[in-house]
N, C-alpha and C positions, 0 to 999 in steps of 0.2 A: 659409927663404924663398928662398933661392937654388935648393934643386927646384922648386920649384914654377914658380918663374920661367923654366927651365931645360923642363918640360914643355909648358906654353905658348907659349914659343919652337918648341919640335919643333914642336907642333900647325900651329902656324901655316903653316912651313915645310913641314909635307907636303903642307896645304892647296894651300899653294901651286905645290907642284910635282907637283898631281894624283895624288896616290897615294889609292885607295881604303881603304875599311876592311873587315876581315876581317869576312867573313859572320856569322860568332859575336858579333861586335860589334852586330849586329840582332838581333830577334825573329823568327824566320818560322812559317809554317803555312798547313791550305787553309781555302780560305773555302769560305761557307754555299755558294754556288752551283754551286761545283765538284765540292764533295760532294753534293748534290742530281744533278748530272749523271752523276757517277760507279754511284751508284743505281739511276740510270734507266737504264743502259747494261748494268748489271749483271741486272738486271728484265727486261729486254730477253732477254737472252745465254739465262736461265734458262727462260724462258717457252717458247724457241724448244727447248730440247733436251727439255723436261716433253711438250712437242706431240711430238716427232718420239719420245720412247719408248713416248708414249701412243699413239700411231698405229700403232707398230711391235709391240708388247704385243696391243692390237686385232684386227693382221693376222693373228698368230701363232696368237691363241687362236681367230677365223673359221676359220683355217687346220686348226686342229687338231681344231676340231667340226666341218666339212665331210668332216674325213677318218674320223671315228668314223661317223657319218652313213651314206658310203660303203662302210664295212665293213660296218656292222650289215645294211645294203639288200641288198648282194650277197650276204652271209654266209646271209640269210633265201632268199634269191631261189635262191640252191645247196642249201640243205636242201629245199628243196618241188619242185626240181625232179629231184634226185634219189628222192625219195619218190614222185612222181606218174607219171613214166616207169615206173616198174614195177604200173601199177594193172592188175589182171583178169590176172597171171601167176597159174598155174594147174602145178604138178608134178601131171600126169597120169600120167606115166610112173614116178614113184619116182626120181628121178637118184639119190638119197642114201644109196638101197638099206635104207631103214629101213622101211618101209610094208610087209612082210612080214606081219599079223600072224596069221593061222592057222598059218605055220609051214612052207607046202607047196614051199620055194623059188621062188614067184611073187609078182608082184603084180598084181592083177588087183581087179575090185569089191567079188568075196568077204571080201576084209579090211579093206572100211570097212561089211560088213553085218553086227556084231554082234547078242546076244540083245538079249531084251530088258530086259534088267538093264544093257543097256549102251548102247549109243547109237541102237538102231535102226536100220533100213535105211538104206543110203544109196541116194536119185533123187534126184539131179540134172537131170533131166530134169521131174518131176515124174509121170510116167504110173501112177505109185503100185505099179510094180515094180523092184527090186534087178537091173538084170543090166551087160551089159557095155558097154550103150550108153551110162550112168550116167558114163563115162571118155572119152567123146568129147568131142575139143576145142568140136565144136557147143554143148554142154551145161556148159560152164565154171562151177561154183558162183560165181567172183568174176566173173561178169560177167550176170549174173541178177539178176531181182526176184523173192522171193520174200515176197506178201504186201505188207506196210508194208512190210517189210525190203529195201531197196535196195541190193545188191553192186557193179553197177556204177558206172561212174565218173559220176558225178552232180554237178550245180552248185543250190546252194540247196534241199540236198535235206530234204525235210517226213519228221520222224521217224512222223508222226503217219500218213501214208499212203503214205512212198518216191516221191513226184512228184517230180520235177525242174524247172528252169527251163523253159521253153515257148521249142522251137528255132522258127528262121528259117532258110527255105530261099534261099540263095542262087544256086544252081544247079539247073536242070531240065532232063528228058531231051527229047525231040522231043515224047513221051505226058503230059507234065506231070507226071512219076513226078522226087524233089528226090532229084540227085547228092551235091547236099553243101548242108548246114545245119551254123547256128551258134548256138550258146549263151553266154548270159552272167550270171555271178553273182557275188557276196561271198564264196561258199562253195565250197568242193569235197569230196567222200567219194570214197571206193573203199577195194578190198580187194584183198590180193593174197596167196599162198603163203607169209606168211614164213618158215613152219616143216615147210613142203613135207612135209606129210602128209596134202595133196588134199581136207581138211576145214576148212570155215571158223571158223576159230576164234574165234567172238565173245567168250566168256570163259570163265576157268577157276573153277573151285569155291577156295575156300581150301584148305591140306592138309590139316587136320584134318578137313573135311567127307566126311560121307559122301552117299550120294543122296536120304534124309531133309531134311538141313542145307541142302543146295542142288538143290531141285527146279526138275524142267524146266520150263516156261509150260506153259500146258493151252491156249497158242490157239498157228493160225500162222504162223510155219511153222516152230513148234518140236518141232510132238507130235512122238512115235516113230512113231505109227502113218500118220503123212502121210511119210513114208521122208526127212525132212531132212537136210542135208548140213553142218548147223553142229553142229561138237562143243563141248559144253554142260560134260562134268565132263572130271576126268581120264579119259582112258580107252583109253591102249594102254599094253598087248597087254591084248584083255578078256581071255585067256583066265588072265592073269597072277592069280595070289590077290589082289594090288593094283595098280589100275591106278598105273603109275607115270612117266604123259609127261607134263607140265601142255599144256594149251592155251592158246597163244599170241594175244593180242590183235589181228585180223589185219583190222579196220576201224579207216581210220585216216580223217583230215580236216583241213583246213585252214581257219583264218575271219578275220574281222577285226572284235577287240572292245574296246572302251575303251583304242584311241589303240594297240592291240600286235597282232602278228599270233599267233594261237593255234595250240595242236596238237593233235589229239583223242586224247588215251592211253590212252581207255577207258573203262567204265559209270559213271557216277555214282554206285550204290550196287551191293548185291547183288539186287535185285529190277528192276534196269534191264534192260531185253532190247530196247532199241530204239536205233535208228542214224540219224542226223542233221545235221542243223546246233546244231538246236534241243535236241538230250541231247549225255549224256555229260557226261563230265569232259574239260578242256580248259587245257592252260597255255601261258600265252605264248612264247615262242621267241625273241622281243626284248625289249631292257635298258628300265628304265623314261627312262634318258636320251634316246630316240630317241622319239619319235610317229609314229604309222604313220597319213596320213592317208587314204591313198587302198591300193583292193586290187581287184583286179578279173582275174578265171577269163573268159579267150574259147576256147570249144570249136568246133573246127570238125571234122565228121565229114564223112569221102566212102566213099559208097557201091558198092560192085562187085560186078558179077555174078561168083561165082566158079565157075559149072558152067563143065567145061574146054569142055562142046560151041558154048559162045556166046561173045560178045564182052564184054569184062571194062565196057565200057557200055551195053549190053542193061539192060532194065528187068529186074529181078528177078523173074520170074512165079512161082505158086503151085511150092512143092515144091521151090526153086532156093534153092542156098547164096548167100548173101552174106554179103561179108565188108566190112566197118568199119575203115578204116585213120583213125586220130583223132589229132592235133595241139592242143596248147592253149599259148597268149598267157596269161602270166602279168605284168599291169600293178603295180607297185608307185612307191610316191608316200611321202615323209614330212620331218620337219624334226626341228631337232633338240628336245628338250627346254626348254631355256633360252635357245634363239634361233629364234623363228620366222622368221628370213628365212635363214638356213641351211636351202635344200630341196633336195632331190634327187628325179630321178622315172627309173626303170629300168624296162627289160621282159627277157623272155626269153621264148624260144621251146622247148618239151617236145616233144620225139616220142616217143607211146605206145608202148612196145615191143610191147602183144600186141592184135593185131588181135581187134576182135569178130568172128564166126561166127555165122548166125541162120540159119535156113530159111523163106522167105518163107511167108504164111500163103496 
């Protein structure tokens, strides 16, 4: 009894002389609303950093498909216009010194006029004889029509007849005779020397064939007997037991088909002998991530007198060289695959490196 007594005296006595009691001596904790606040603050904090990695994530990946976009465009826009600056080049001369093939240390027409076990005359010219005007730059086999068959550089060109797109003149001389016209298409063709052995090399036979297996067409302008300038089989040196050069696929093309830019790499089968928009075999050149919406070939051709006795703007009168210096605008447009608002739209400017030669009619 006497603690007890003795603790209640204390109590009192602190009471009275203001002394607190030790924290421990309570209960504490947070209430509902300060945790509900704490929450909300927290909800807050989290929303605001989800947005800004979301935003950031966003940017990086637009960032990273504009920049594939911009490879893939220019990457195409440098393969075609390397390809197309060299259209209607023509080794007339032999630079490569292979074109020998009778043997007589020369090269001259004689060695692209084999028998006729072999490739036939070559004209170039067409006048339906082999001689040495057949290597005049006038007479270029890649920059000719012969037949359907279109060599030169051509925009939407009909396999079916070798027509081209239908130019517009946009300059005229004093005579109304058109200085410079312009062309426009989805498509492009030409040909050029890949294998600089002055013969256009549409295709080759497979190795095993012989000239049974892979016959020549019997229309033009492929007979032997119409003197053509396109090699058909293997066929140098004819004088060889076997002919053993292949002939090089040397019509080439550009187009634009389900969303890709394509390339023309040659016949569709072994009985294809026509050249196109619309033949051939053809594979794309861009990734299926990219779409290619837009393509578009501007040709603009100017025309010149090139007899040295007149002015290089003289109308071209009967009998008079003129020469074709040609430039083409190569327009390209596309988006990416999986973000159409990722576009891009690029052009570039080609200069043809080989002037056409004609002789006015």
């Amino acid at each position: 009894m006497r603690r007890q007594t003795t603790r209640s005296k204390t109590s009192e006595a602190a009471g009275r002389h203001g002394i607190r009691r030790r924290p421990s001596d309570r209960q504490l904790g947070v209430t509902l609303i300060g945790l509900m606040i704490g929450l909300a603050v927290g909800t807050l904090i989290l929303s605001g950093a989800l947005s800004i990695y979301l935003m950031i994530s966003r940017t990086a990946r637009e960032a990273l498909q504009q920049a594939r976009l911009n490879q893939e465009l220019r990457a195409a826009l440098e393969v075609m216009q390397q390809d197309i600056q060299r259209a209607g080049y023509w080794d007339f001369a032999d630079t490569n010194g292979d074109g020998d093939a009778n043997g007589d240390g020369l090269f001259d027409w004689r060695d692209l006029s084999t028998d006729e076990d072999g490739e036939g005359t070559f004209d170039s010219d067409g006048d339906g004889i082999a001689d040495a005007r057949d290597l005049d730059p006038l007479n270029n086999p890649f920059q000719r029509r012969y037949g359907r068959i279109q060599n030169d550089l051509c925009l939407d060109t009909d396999s079916s007849t070798g027509s081209c797109s239908a130019p517009s003149c946009t300059v005229r001389n004093a005579d109304d005779s058109c200085i410079v016209q312009v062309q426009r298409g989805r498509c492009v063709t030409f040909s050029y020397d890949l294998d600089m052995d002055a013969r256009v090399g549409i295709r080759a036979c497979d190795a095993a064939d012989d000239i049974s297996d892979c016959p020549r067409p019997a229309e033009a302008p492929f007979r032997a007997a119409l003197g053509e300038p396109f090699a058909w089989i293997s066929w140098y040196p004819p004088a060889a037991a076997s002919a053993d050069k292949d002939v090089e696929m040397e019509m080439f093309g550009y187009r634009l088909r389900r969303g890709a830019i394509q390339m023309r790499i040659g016949r569709s089968n072994r009985n294809d002998d026509s050249f196109g928009c619309d033949s051939g075999r053809w594979e794309s050149i861009t990734s299926p991530d990219i779409r290619i919406t837009g393509l578009e070939f501007i040709l603009t051709t100017r025309t010149r007198n090139a007899n040295p006795a007149k002015e290089a703007t003289e109308t071209c009168a009967s009998d008079d060289p003129c020469g074709q210096s040609r430039r083409m605008e190569i327009r390209l447009s596309g988006q990416h695959a999986k973000n159409s608002e990722t576009r891009l739209t690029l052009g570039t400017l080609v200069g043809i490196r080989n002037d056409r030669y004609l002789i006015a009619p």
